[in-house]
C-alpha positions as CSV (number, residue, x, y, z in Angstrom):
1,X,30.0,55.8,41.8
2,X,28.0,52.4,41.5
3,X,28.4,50.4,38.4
4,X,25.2,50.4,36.3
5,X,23.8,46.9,35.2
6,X,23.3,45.8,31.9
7,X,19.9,45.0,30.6
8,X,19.7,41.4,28.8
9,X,16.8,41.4,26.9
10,X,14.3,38.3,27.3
11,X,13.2,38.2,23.5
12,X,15.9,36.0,22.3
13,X,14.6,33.6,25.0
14,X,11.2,34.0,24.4
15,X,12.1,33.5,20.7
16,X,13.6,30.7,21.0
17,X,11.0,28.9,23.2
18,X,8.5,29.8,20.3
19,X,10.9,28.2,17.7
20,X,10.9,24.9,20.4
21,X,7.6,24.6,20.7
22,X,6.9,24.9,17.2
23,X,9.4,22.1,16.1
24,X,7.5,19.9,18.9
25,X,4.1,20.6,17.4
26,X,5.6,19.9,13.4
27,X,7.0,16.9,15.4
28,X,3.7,15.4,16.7
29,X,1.7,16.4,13.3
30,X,4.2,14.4,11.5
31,X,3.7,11.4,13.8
32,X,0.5,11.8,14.3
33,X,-0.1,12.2,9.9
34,X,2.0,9.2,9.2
35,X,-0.1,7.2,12.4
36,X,-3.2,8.1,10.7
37,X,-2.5,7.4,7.2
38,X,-1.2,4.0,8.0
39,X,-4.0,3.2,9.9
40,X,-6.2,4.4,7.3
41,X,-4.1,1.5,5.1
42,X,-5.1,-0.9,7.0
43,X,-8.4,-0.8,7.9
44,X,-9.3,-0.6,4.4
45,X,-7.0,-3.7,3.4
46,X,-8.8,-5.5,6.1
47,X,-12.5,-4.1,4.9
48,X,-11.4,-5.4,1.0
49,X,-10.0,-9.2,2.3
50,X,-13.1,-9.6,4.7
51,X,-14.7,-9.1,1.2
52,X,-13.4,-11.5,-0.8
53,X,-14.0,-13.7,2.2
54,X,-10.2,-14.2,3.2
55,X,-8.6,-13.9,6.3
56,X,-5.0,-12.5,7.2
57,X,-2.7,-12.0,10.1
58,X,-0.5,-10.1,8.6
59,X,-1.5,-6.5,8.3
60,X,0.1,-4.2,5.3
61,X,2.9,-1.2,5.7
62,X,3.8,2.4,4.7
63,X,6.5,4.5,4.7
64,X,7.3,7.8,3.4
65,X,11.0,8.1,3.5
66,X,13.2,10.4,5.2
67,X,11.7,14.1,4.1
68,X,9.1,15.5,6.1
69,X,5.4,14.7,4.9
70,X,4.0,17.6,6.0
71,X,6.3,19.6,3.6
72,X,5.2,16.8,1.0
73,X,1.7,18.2,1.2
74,X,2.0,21.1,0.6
75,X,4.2,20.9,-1.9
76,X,1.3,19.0,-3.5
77,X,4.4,15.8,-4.2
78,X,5.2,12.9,-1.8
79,X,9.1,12.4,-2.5
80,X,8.5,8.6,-1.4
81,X,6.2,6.0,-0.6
82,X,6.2,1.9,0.1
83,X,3.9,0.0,0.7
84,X,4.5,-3.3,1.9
85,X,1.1,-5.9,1.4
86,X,1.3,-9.4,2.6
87,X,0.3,-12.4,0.8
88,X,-3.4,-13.0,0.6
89,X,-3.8,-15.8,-1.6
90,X,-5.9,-18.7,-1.5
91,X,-6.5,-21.6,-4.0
92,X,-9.4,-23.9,-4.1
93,X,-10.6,-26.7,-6.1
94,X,-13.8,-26.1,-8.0
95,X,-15.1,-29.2,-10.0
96,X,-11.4,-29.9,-11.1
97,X,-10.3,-26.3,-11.5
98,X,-8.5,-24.1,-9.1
99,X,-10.4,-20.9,-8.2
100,X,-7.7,-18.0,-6.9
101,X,-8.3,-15.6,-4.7
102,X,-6.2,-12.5,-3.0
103,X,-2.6,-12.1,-4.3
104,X,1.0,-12.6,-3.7
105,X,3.0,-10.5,-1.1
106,X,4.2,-7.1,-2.8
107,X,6.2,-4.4,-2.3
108,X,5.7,-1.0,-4.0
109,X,7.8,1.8,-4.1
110,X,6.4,5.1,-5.4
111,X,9.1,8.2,-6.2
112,X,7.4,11.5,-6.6
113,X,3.9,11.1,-5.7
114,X,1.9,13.8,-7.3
115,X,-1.0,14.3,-4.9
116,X,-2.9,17.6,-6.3
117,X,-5.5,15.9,-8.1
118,X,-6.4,13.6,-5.3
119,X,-8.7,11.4,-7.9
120,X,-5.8,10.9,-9.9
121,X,-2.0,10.8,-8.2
122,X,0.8,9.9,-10.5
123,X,3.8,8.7,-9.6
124,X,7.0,9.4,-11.2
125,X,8.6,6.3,-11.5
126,X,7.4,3.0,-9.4
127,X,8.4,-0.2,-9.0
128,X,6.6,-3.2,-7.9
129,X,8.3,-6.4,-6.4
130,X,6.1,-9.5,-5.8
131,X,6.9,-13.4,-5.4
132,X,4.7,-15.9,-7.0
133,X,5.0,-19.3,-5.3
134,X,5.0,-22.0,-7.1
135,X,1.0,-23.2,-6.0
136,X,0.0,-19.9,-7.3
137,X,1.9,-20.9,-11.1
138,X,0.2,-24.1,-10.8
139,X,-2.9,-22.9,-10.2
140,X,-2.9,-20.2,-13.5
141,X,-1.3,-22.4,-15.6
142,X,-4.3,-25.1,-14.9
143,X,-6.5,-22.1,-14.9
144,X,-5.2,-21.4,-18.5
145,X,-5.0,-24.8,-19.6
146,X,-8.5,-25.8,-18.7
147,X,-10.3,-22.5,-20.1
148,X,-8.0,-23.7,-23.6
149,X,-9.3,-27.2,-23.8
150,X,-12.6,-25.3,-22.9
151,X,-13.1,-23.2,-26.1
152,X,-14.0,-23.5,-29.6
153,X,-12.4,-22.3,-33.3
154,X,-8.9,-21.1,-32.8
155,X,-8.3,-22.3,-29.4
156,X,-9.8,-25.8,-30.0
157,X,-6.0,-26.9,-31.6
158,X,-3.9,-29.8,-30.7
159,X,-3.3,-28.1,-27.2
160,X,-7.1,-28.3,-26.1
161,X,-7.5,-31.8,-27.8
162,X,-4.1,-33.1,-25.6
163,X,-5.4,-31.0,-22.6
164,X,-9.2,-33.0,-22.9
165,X,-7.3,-36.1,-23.9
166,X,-4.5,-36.8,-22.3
167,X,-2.1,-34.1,-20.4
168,X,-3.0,-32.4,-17.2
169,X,-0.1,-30.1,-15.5
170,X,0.3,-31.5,-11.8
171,X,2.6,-30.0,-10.0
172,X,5.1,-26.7,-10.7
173,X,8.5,-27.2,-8.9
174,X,11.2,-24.4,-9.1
175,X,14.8,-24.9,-9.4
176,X,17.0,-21.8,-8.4
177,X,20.5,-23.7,-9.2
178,X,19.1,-23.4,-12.5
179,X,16.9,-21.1,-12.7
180,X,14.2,-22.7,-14.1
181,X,10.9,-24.3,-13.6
182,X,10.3,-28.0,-13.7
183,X,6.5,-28.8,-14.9
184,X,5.3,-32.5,-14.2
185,X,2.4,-33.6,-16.4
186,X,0.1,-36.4,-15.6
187,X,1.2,-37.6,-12.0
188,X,5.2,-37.6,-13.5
189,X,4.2,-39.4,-17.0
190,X,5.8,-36.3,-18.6
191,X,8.1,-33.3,-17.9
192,X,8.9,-30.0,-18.8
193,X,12.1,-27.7,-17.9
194,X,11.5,-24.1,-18.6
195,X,13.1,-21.3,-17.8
196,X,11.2,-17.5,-17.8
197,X,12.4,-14.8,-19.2
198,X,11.7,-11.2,-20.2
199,X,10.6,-10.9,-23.4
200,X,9.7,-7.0,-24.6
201,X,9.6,-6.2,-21.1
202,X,6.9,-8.9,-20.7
203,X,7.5,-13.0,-19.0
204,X,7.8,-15.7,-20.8
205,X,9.4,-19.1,-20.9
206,X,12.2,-20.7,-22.7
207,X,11.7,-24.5,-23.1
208,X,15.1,-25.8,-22.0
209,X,14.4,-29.5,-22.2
210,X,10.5,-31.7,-22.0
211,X,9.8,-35.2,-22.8
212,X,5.8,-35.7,-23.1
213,X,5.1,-39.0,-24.0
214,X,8.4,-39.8,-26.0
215,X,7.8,-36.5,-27.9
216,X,9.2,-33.2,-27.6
217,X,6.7,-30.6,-25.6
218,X,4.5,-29.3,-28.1
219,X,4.4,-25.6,-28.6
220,X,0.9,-24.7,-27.8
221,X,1.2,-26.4,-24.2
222,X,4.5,-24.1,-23.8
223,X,2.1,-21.3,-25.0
224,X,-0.3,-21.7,-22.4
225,X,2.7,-21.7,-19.7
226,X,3.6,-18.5,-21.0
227,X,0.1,-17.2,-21.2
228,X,-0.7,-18.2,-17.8
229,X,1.7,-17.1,-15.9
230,X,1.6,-13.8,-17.6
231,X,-1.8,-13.1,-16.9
232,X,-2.0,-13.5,-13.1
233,X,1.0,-11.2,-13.1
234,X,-0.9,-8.8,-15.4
235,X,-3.5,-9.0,-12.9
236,X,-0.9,-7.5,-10.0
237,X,0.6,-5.3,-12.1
238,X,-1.9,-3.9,-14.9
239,X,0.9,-2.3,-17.7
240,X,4.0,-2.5,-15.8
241,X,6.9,-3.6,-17.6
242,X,9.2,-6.7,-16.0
243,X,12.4,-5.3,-14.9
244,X,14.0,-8.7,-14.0
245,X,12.9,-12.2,-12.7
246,X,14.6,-14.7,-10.5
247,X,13.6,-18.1,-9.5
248,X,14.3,-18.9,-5.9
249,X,13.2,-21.7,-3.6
250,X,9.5,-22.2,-3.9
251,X,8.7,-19.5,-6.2
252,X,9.8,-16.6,-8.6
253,X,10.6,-13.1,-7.6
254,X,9.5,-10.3,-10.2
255,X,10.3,-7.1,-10.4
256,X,8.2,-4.7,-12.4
257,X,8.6,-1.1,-13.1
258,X,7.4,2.2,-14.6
259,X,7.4,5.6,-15.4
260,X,4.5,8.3,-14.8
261,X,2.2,5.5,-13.4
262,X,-1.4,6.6,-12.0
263,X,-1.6,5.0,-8.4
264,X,-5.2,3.8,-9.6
265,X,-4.1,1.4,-11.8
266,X,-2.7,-0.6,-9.0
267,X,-6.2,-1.0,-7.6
268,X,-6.1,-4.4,-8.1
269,X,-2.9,-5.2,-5.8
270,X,-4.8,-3.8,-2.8
């Protein structure tokens, strides 16, 4: 008697190309949505410089972490995003006063992205990491000095009278061994050490030593350090709080953080 042959059935097979195929295709979307997203990022970075009238050669990044986007979508919550954006700044003169334009390089890192109301995603916790060179202090500090000197009533004090009269900040130098920030007045007629600090979760600086003019700094001119400085930062990071600042050669790093953020507050970093 002949020996019957068994039957293998070809579904398993079959099944398993299906499954194949179908990781390919999840593949390619997943490339293909992370290709097209950060495309998407920069060809609108480049349409917002060209209209502010700068030019960059760097071009911004994203990244979504390890777990799939697609799955992300549909679960209506990116589990992370960064964006990297490069620096963008440029400071000009006008009549005596430095005009800024663009910002710093930055870094933000969103965790839990909620994306379901598209108008308005919220992150749950970000953090935002950006390095102000020490041009770009000058520049706000002069910016804040000469709108000072510039008013009337309460802000027409000693400050604006010494800022009209006799002291003009000229050049911001930082000092990581120290961690501080060395402020020349007046071509080197007068100096300043400082050192920032967090304060409330907001900058600010501690005078560690000055010398202007024989006499000790005077505290509105330290005020208006603080108060410039802190503004162009606001500008970056609208109500973030300062997790922690370091100086380091030719600038400050800052790190800023919070919690249940909407993503359209950071309009202004873009």
């Amino acid at each position: 008697m002949g020996v019957a042959k068994s039957r293998k059935s070809a579904l398993p097979k079959v099944l398993l190309t299906i499954v194949v195929i179908l990781l390919i295709l999840v593949l390619v979307a997943e490339f293909g949505l992370r290709y097209m997203i950060g495309k998407q990022l920069k060809e609108e970075f480049q349409a917002q410089t060209a209209n502010q009238g700068l030019t960059t050669t760097e071009e911004p990044s994203i990244a979504f972490g390890a777990s799939p986007l697609l799955l992300g979508i549909l679960r209506g919550s990116i589990s992370e995003v960064t964006v990297d954006t490069p620096d963008t700044l440029q400071i000009t003169d006008q009549n005596g006063t430095p005009s800024i334009t663009g910002t710093p390089e930055a870094t933000i890192t969103l965790q839990g992205l909620g994306i379901r109301d598209t108008e308005n995603p919220v992150a749950d916790t970000l953090q935002l990491t950006t390095f102000a060179p020490d041009d770009f202090i000058l520049a706000t500090v002069q910016q804040q000095m000469a709108q000072t000197a510039g008013g009337d009533g309460a802000n027409a004090g000693l400050a604006a009278q010494l800022v009209q009269e006799l002291v003009k900040i000229t050049d911001v130098t930082s000092d990581p061994a120290n961690q501080s920030v060395e402020v020349e007045f007046t071509e080197g007629a007068a100096r300043a050490s400082l050192r920032p600090i967090i304060l409330n979760g907001q900058l600010a600086f501690e005078v560690l030593d000055s010398q202007l003019f024989g006499f000790g700094l005077p505290e509105e001119v330290s005020q208006m350090l603080t108060d410039g400085v802190q503004s162009s930062i606001q500008d970056v990071a609208g109500g973030l709080q300062i997790q922690s600042i370091e100086v380091a050669d030719g600038g400050i790093n800052v790190t800023l953080t919070g919690d249940n953020i909407n993503v359209r507050t950071l309009e202004s970093v873009q």
